[in-house]
C-alpha positions as a Markdown table, in Angstrom:
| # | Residue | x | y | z |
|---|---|---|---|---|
| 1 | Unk | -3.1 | 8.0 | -12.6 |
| 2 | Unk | -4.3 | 11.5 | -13.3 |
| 3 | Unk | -3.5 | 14.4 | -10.9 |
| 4 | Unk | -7.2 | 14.7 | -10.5 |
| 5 | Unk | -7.5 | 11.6 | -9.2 |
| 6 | Unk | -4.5 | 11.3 | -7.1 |
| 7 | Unk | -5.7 | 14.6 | -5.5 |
| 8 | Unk | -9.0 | 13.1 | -4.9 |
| 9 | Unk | -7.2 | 10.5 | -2.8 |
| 10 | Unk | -5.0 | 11.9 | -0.4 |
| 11 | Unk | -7.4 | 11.7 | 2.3 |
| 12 | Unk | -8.2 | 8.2 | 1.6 |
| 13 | Unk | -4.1 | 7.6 | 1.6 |
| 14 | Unk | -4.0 | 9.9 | 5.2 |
| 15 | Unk | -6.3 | 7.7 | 6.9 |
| 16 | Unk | -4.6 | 4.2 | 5.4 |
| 17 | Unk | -8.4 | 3.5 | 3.2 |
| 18 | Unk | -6.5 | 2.4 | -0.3 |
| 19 | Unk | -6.6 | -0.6 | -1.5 |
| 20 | Unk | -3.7 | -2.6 | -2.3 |
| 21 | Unk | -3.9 | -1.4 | -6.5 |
| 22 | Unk | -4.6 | 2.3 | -6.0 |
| 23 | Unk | -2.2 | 2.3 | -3.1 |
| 24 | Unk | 0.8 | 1.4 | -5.3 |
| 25 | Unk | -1.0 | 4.0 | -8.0 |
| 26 | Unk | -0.9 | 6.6 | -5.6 |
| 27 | Unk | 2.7 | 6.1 | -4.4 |
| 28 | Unk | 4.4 | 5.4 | -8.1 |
| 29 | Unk | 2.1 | 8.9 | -9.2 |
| 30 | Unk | 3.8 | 10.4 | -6.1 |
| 31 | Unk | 7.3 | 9.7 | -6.7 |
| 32 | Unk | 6.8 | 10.7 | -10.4 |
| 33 | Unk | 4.5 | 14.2 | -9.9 |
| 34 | Unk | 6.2 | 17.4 | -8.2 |
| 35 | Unk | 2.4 | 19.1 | -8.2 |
| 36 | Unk | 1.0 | 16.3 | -6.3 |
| 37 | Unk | 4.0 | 15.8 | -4.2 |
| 38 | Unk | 3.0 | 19.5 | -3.1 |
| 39 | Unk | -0.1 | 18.6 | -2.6 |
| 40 | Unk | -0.2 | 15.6 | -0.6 |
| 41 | Unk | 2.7 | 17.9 | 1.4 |
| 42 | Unk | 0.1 | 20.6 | 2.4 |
| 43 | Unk | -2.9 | 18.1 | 2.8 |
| 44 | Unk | -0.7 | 15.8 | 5.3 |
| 45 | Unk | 0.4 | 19.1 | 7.0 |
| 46 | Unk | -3.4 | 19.9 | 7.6 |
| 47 | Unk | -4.4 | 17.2 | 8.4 |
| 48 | Unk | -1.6 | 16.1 | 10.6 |
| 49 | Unk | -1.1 | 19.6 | 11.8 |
| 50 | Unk | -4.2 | 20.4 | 13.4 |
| 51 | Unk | -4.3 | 16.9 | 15.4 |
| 52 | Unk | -0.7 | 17.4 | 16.7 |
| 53 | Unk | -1.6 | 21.5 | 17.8 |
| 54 | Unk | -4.6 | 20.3 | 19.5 |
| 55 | Unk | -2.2 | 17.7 | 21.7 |
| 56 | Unk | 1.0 | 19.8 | 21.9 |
| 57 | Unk | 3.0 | 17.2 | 19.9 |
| 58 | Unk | 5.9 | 18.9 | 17.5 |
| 59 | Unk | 5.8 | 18.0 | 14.2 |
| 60 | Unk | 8.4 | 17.7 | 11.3 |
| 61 | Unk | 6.5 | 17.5 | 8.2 |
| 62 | Unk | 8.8 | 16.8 | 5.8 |
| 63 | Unk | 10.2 | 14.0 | 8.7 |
| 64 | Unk | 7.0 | 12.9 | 9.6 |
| 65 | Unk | 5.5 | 12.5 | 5.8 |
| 66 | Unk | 8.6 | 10.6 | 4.6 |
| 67 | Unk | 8.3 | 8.1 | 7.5 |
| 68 | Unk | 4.5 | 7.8 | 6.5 |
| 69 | Unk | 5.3 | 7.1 | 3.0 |
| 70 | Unk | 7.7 | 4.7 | 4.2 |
| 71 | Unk | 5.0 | 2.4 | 6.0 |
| 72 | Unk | 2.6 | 2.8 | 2.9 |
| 73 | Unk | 5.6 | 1.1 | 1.2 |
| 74 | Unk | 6.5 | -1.5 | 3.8 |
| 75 | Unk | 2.6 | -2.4 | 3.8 |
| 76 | Unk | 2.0 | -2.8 | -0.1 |
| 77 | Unk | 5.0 | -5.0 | 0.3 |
| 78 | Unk | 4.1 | -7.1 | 3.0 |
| 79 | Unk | 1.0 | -7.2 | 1.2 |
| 80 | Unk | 2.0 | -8.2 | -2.0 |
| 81 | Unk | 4.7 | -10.8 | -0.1 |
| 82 | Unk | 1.2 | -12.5 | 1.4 |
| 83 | Unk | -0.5 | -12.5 | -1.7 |
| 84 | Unk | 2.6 | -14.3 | -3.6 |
| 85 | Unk | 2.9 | -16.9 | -0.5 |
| 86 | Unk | -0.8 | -17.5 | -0.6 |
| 87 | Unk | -0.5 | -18.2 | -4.8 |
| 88 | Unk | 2.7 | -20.7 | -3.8 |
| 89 | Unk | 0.8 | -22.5 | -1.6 |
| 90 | Unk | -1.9 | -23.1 | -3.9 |
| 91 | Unk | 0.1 | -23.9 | -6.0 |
| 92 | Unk | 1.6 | -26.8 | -4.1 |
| 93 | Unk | -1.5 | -27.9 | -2.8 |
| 94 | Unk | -2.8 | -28.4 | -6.7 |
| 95 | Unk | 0.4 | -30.1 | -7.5 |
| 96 | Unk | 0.3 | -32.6 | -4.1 |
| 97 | Unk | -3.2 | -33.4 | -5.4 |
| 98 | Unk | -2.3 | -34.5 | -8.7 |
| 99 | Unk | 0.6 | -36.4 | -7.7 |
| 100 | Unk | -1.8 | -38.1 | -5.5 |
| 101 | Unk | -4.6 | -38.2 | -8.3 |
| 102 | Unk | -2.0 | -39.9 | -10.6 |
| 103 | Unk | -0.7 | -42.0 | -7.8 |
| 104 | Unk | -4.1 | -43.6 | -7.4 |
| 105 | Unk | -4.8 | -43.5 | -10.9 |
| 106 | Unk | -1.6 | -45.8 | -11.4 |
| 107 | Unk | -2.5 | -47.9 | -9.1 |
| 108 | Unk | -6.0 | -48.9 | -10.3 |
């Protein structure tokens, strides 16, 4: 991923729009880019920031960023844990089926 495009999806990562591909995109650019790191810091502290003064709330960004990065992760894997589940069982079903199939077939 380009720092272009990562930049041009901060807002979609803030309000928890990416899709499961450019989610894990945007999180491996993350870990990997100091620029965009800084970037994502002060659009999060915008962002965030203005809510939070408008309610009183205090706010830790570095804290508060981490733990949102941290459920970004936990949701792509939980994601990508249902996707793999959903491919076993697939799996299986196909492979009851033709057991079944060649059961018949043996039997005819």
């Amino acid at each position: 991923m380009e720092c272009k495009e990562f930049t041009g999806l901060i807002q979609d990562f803030l309000n928890d729009r990416l899709e499961e591909t450019k989610l894990s995109e945007f999180l491996d650019h993350i870990d990997e880019c100091e620029n965009c790191a800084d970037e994502l810091r002060i659009q999060y502290l915008i962002y965030e920031g203005l809510e939070r003064l408008e309610t009183g709330a205090t706010f830790d960004v570095d804290k508060d960023l981490a733990e949102w990065m941290d459920e970004q992760r936990r949701k792509l894997r939980y994601r990508n844990g249902i996707k793999k589940a959903a491919i076993a069982a697939e799996i299986m079903t196909t492979a009851a089926f033709l057991i079944v199939l060649g059961i018949v077939m043996f039997y005819q």
